[in-house]
N, CA, C and O atoms as a Maestro MAE file, in Angstrom:
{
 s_m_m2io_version
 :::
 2.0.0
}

f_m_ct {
 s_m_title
 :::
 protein
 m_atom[264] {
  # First column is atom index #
  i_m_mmod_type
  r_m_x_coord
  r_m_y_coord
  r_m_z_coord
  i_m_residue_number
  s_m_chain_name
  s_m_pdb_residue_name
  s_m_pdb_atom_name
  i_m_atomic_number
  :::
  1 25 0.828 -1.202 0.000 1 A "UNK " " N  " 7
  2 3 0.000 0.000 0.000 1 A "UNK " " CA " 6
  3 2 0.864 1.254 0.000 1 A "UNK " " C  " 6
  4 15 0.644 2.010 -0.946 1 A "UNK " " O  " 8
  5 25 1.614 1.556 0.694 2 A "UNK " " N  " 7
  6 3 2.391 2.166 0.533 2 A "UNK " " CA " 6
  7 2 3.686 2.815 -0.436 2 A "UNK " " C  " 6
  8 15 4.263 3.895 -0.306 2 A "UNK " " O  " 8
  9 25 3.852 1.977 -1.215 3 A "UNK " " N  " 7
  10 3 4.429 1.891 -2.930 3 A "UNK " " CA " 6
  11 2 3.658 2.534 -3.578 3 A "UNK " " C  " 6
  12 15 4.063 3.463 -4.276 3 A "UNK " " O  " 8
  13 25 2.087 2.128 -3.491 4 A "UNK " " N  " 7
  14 3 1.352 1.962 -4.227 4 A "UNK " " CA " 6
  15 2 0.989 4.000 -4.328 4 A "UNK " " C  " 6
  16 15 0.937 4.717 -5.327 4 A "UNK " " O  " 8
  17 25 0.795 4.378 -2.747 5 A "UNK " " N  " 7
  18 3 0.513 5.609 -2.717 5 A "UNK " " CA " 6
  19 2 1.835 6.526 -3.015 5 A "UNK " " C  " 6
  20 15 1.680 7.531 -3.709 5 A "UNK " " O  " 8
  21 25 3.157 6.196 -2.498 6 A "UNK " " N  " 7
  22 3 4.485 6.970 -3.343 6 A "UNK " " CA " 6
  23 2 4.016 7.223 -4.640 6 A "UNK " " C  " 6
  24 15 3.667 8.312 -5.095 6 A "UNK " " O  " 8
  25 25 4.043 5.614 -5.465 7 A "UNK " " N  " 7
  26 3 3.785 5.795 -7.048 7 A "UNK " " CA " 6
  27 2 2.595 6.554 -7.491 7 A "UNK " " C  " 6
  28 15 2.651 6.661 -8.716 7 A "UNK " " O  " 8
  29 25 1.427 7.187 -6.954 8 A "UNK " " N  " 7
  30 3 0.844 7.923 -6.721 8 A "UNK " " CA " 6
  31 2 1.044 9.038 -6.480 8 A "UNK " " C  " 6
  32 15 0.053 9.731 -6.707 8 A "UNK " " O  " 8
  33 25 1.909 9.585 -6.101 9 A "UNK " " N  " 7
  34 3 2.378 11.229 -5.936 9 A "UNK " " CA " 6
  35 2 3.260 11.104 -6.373 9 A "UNK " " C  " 6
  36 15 3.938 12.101 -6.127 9 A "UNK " " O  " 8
  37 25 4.067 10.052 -7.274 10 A "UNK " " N  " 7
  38 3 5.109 10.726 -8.193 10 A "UNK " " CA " 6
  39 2 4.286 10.923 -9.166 10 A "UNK " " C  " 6
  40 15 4.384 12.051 -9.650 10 A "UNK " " O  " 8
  41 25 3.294 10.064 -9.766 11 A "UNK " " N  " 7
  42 3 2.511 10.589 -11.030 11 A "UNK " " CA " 6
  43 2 2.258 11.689 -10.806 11 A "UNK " " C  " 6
  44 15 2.947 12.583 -11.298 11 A "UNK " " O  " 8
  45 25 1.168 11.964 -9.975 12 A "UNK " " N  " 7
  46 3 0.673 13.147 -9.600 12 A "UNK " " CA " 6
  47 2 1.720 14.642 -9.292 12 A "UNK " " C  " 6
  48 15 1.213 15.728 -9.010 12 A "UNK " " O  " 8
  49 25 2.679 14.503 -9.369 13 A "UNK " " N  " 7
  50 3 3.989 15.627 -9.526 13 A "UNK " " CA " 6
  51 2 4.020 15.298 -10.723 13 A "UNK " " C  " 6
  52 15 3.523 16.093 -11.521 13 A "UNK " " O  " 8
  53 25 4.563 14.128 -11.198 14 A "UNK " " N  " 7
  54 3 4.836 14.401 -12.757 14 A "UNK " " CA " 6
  55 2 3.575 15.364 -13.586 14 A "UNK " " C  " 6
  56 15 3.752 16.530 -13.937 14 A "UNK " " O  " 8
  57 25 2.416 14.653 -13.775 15 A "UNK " " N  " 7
  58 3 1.608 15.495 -14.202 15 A "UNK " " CA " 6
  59 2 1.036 17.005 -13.805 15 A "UNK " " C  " 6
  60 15 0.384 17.724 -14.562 15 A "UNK " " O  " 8
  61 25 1.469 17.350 -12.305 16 A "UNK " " N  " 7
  62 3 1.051 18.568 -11.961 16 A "UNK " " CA " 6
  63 2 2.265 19.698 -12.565 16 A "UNK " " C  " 6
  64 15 1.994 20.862 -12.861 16 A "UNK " " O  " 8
  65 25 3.866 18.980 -12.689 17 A "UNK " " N  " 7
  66 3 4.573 19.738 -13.750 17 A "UNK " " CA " 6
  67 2 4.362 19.986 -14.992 17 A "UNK " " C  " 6
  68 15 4.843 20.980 -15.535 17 A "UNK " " O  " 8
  69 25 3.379 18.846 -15.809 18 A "UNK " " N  " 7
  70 3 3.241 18.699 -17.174 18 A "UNK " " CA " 6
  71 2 2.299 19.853 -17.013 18 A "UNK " " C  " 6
  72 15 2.396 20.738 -17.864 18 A "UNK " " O  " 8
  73 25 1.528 19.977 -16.198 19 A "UNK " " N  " 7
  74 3 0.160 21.058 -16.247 19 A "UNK " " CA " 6
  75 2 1.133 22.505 -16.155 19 A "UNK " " C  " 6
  76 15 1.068 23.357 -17.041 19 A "UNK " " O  " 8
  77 25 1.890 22.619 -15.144 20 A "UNK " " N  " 7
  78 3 2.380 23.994 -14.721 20 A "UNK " " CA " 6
  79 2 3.227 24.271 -16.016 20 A "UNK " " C  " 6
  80 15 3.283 25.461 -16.325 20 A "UNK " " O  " 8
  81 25 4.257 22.911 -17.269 21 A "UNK " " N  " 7
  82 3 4.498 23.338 -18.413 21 A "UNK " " CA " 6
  83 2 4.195 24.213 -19.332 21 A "UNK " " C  " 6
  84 15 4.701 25.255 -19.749 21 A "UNK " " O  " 8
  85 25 2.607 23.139 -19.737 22 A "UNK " " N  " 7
  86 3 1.245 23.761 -20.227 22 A "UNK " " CA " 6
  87 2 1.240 25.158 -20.402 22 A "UNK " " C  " 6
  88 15 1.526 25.834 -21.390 22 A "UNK " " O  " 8
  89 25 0.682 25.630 -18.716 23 A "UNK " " N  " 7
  90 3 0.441 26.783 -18.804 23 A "UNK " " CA " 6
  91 2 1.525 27.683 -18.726 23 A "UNK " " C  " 6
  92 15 1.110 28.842 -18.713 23 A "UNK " " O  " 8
  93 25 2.954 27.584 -18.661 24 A "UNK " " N  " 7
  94 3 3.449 28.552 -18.655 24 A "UNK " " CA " 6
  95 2 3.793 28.940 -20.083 24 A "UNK " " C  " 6
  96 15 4.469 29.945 -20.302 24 A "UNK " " O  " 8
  97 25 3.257 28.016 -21.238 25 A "UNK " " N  " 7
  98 3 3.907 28.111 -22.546 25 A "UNK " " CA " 6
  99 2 2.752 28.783 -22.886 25 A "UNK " " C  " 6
  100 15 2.859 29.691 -23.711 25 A "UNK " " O  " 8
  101 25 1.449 28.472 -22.327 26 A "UNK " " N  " 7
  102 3 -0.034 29.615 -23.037 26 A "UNK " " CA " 6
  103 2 0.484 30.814 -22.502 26 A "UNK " " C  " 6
  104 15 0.466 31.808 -23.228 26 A "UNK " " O  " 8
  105 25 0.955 30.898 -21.324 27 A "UNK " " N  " 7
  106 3 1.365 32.281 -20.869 27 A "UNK " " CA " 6
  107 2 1.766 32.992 -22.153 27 A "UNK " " C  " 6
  108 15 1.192 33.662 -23.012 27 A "UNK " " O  " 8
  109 25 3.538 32.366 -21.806 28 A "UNK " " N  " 7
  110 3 4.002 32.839 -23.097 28 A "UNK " " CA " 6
  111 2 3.514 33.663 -24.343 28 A "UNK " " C  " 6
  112 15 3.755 34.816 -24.700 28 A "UNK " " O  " 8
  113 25 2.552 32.416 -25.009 29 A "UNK " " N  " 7
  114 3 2.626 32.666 -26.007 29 A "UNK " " CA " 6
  115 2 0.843 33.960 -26.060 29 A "UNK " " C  " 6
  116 15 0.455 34.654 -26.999 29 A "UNK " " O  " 8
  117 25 0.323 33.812 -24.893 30 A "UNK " " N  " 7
  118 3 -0.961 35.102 -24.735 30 A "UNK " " CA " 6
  119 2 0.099 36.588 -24.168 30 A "UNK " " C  " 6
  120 15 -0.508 37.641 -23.973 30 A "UNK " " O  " 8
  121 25 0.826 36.573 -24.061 31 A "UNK " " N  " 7
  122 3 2.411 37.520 -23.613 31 A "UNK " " CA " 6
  123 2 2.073 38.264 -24.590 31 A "UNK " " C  " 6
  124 15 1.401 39.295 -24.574 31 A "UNK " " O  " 8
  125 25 2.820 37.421 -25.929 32 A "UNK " " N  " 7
  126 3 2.854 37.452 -26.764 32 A "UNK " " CA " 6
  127 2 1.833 37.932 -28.089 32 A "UNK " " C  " 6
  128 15 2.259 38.626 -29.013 32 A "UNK " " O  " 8
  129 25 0.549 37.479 -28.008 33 A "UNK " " N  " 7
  130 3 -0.651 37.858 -28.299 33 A "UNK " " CA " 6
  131 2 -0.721 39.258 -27.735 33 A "UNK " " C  " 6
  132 15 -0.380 40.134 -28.531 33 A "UNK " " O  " 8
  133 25 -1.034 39.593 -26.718 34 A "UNK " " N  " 7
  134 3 -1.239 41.334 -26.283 34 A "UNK " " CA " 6
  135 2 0.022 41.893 -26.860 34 A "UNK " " C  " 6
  136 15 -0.055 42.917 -27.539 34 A "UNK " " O  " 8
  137 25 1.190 41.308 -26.649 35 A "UNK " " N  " 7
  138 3 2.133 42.742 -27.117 35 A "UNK " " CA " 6
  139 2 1.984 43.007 -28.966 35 A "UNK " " C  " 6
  140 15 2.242 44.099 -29.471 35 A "UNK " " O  " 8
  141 25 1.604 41.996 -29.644 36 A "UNK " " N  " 7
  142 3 0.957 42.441 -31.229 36 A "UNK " " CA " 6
  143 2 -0.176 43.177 -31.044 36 A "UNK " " C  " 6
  144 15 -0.299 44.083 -31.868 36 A "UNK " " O  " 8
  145 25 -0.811 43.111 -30.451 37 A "UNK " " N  " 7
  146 3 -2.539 43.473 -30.216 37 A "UNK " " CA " 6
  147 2 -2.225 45.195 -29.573 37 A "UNK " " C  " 6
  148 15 -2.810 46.267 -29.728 37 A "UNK " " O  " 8
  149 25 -1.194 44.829 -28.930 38 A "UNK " " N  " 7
  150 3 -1.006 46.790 -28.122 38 A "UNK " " CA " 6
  151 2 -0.223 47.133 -29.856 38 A "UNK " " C  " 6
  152 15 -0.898 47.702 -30.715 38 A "UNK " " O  " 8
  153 25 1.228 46.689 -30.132 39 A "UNK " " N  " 7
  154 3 1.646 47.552 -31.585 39 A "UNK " " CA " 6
  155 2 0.337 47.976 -32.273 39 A "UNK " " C  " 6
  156 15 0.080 49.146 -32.555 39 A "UNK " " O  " 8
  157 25 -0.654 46.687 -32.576 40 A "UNK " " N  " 7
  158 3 -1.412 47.143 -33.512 40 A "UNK " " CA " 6
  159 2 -2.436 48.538 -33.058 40 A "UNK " " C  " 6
  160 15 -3.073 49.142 -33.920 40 A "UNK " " O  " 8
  161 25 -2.479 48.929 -31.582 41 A "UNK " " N  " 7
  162 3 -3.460 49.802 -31.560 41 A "UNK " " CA " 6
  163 2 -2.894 50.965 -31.271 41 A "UNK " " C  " 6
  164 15 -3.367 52.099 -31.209 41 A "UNK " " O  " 8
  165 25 -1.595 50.462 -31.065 42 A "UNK " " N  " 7
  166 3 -0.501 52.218 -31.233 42 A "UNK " " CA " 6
  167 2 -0.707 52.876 -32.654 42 A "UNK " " C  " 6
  168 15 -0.706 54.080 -32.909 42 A "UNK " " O  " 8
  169 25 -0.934 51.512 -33.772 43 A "UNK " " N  " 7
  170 3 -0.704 51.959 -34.949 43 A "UNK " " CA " 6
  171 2 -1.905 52.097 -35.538 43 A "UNK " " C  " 6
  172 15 -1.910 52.699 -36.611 43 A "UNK " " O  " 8
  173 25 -3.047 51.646 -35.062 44 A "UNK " " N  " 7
  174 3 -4.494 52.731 -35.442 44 A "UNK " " CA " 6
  175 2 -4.317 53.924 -34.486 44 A "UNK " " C  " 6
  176 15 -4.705 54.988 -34.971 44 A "UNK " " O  " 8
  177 25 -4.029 53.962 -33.766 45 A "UNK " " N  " 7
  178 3 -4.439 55.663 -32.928 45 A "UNK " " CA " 6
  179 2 -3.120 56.532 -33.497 45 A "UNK " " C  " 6
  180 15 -3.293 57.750 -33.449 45 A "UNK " " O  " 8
  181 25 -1.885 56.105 -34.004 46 A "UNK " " N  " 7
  182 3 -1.471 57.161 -34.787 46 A "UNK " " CA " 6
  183 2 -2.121 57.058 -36.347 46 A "UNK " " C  " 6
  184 15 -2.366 58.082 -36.984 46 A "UNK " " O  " 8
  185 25 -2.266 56.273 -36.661 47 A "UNK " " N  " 7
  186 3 -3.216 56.735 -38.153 47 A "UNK " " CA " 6
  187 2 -4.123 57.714 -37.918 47 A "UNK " " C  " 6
  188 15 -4.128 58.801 -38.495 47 A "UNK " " O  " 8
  189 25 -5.183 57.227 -36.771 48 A "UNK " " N  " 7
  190 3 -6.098 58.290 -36.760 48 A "UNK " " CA " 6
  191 2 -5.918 59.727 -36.107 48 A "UNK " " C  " 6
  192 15 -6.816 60.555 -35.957 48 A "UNK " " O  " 8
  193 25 -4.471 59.873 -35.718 49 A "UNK " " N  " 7
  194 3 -4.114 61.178 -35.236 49 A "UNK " " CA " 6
  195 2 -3.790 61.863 -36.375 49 A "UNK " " C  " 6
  196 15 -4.066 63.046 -36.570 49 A "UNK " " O  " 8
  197 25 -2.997 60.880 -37.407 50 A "UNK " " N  " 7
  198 3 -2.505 61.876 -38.432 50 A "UNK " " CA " 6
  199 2 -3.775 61.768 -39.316 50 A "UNK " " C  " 6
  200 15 -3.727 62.908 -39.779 50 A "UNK " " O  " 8
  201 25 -4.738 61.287 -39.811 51 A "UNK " " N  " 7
  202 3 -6.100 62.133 -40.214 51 A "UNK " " CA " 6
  203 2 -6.417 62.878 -39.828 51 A "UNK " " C  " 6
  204 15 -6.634 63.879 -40.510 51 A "UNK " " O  " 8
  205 25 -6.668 62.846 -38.331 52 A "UNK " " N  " 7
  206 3 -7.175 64.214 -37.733 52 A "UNK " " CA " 6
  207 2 -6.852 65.275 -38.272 52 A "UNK " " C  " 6
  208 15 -7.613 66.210 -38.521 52 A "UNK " " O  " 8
  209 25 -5.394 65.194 -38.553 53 A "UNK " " N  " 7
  210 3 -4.269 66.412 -38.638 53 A "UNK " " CA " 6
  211 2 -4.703 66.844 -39.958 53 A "UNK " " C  " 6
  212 15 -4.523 68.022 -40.268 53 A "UNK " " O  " 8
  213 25 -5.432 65.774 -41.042 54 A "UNK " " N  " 7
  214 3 -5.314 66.392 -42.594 54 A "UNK " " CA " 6
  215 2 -6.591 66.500 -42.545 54 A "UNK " " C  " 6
  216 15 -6.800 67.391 -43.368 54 A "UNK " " O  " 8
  217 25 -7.948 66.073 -41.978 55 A "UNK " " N  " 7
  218 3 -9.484 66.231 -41.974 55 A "UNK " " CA " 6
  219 2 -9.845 66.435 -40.294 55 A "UNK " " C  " 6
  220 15 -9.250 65.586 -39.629 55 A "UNK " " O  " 8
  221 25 -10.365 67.015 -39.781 56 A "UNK " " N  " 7
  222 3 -10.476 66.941 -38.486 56 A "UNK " " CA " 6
  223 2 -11.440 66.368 -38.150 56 A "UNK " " C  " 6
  224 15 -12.304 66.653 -38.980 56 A "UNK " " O  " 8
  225 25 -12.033 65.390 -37.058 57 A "UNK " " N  " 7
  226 3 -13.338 64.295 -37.063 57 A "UNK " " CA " 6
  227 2 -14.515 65.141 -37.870 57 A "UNK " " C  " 6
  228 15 -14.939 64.824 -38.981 57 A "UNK " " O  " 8
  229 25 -14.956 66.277 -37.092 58 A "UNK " " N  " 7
  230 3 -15.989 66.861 -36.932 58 A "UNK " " CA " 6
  231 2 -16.459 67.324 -38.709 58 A "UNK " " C  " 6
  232 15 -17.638 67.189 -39.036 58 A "UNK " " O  " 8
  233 25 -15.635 67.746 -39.528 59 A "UNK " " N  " 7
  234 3 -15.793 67.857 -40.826 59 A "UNK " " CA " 6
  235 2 -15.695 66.889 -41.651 59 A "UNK " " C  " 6
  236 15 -15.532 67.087 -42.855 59 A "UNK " " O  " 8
  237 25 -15.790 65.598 -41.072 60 A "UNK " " N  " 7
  238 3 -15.510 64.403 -42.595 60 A "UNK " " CA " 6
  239 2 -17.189 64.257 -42.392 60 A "UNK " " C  " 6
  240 15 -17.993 64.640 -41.543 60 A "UNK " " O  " 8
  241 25 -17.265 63.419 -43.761 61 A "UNK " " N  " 7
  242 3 -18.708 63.430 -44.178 61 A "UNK " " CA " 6
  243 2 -18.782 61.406 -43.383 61 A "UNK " " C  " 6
  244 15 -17.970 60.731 -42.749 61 A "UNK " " O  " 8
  245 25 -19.921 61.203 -43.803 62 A "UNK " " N  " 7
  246 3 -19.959 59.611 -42.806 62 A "UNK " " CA " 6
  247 2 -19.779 58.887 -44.422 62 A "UNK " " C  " 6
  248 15 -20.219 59.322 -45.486 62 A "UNK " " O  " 8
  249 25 -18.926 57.564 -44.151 63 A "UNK " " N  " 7
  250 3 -18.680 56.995 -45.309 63 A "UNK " " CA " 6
  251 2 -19.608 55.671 -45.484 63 A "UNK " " C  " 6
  252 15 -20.186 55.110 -44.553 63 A "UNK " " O  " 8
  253 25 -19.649 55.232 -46.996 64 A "UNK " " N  " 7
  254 3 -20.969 54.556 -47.356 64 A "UNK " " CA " 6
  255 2 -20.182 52.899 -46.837 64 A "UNK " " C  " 6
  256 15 -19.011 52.747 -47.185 64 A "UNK " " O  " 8
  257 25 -20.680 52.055 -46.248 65 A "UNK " " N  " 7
  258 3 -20.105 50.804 -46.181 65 A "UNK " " CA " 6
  259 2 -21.295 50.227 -47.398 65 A "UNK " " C  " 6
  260 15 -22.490 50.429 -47.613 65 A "UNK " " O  " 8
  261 25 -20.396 49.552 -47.907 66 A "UNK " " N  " 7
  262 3 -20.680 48.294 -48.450 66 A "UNK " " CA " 6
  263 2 -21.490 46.656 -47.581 66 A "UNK " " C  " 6
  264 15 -21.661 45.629 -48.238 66 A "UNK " " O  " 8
  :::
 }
 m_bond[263] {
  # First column is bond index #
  i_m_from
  i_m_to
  i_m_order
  :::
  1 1 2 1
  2 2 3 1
  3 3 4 2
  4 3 5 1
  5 5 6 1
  6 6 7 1
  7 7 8 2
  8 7 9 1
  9 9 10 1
  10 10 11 1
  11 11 12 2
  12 11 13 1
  13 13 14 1
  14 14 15 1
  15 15 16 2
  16 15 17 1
  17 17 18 1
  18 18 19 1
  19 19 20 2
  20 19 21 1
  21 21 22 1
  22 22 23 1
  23 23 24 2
  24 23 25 1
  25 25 26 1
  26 26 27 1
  27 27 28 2
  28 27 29 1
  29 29 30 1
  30 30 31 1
  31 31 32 2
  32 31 33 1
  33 33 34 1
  34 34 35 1
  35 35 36 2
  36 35 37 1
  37 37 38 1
  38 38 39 1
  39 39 40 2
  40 39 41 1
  41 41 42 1
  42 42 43 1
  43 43 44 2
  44 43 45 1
  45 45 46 1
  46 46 47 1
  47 47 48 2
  48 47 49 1
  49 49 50 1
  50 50 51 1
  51 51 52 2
  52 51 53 1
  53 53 54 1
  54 54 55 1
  55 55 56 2
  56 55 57 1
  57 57 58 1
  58 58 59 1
  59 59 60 2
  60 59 61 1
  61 61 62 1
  62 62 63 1
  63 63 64 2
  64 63 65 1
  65 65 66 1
  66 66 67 1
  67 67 68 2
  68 67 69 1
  69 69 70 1
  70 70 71 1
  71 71 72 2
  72 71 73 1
  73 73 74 1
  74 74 75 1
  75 75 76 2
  76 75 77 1
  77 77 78 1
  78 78 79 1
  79 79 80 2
  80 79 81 1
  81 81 82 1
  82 82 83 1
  83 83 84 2
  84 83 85 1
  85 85 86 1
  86 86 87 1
  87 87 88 2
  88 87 89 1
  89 89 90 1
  90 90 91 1
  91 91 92 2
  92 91 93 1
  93 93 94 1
  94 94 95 1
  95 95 96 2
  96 95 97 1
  97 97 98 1
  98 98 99 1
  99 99 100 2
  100 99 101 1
  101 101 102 1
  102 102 103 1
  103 103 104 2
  104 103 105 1
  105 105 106 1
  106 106 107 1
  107 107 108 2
  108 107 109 1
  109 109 110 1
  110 110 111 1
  111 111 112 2
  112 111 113 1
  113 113 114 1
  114 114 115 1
  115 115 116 2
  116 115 117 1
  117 117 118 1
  118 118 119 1
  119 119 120 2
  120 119 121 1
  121 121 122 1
  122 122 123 1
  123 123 124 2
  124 123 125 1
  125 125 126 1
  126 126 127 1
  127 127 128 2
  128 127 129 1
  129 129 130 1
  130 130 131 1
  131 131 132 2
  132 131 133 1
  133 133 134 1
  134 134 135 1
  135 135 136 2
  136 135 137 1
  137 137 138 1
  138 138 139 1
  139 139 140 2
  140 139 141 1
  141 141 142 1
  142 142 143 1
  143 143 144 2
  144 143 145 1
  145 145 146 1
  146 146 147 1
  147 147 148 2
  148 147 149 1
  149 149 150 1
  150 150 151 1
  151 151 152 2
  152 151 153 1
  153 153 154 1
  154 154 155 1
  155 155 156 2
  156 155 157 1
  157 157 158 1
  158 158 159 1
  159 159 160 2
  160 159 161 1
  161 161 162 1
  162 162 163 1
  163 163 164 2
  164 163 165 1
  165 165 166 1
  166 166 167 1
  167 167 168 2
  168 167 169 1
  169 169 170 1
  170 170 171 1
  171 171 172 2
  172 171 173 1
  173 173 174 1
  174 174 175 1
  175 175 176 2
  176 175 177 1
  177 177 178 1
  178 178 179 1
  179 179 180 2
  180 179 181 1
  181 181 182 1
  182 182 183 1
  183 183 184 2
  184 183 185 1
  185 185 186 1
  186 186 187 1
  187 187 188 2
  188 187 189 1
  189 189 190 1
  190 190 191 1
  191 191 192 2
  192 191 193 1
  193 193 194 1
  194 194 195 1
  195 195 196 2
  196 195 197 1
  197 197 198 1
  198 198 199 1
  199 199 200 2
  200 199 201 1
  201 201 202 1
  202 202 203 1
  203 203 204 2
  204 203 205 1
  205 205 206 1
  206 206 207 1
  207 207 208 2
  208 207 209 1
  209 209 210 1
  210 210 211 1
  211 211 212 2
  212 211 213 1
  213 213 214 1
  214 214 215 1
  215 215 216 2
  216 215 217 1
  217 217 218 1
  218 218 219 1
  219 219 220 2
  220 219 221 1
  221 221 222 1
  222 222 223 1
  223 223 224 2
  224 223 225 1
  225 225 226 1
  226 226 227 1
  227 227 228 2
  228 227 229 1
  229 229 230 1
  230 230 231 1
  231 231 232 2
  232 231 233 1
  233 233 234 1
  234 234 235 1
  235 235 236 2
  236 235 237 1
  237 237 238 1
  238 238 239 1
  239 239 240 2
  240 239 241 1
  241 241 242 1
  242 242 243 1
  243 243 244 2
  244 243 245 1
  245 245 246 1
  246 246 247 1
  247 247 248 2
  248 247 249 1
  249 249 250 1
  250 250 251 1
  251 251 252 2
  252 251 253 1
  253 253 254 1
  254 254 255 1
  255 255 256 2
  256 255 257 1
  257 257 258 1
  258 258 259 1
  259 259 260 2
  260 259 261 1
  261 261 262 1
  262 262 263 1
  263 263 264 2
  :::
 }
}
């Protein structure tokens, strides 16, 4: 019985590392996800600063979507 429960908490470490693996590689790679996701919204809010600069909001006309 006692084997039986050791071999039991070594699995159970082995797999609670495989889990803590896991998630430290989603970490990673959601890290990773926001820091594209912030560039990309640095780079709409300067687009739309430098429109501002050549049309200002308040004078563009509303555009037709398709």
């Amino acid at each position: 019985m006692r084997v039986e429960k050791q071999v039991g908490q070594v699995s159970s470490a082995n797999l609670t590392e495989e889990i803590l693996d896991y998630l430290r590689i989603n970490q990673k790679s959601f890290e990773k996800q926001c820091s594209e996701i912030e560039k990309q919204i640095k780079e709409l809010v300067e687009n739309i600063e430098t429109e501002d600069e050549v049309e200002p909001i308040q004078s563009r006309k509303p555009q037709k979507r398709n």
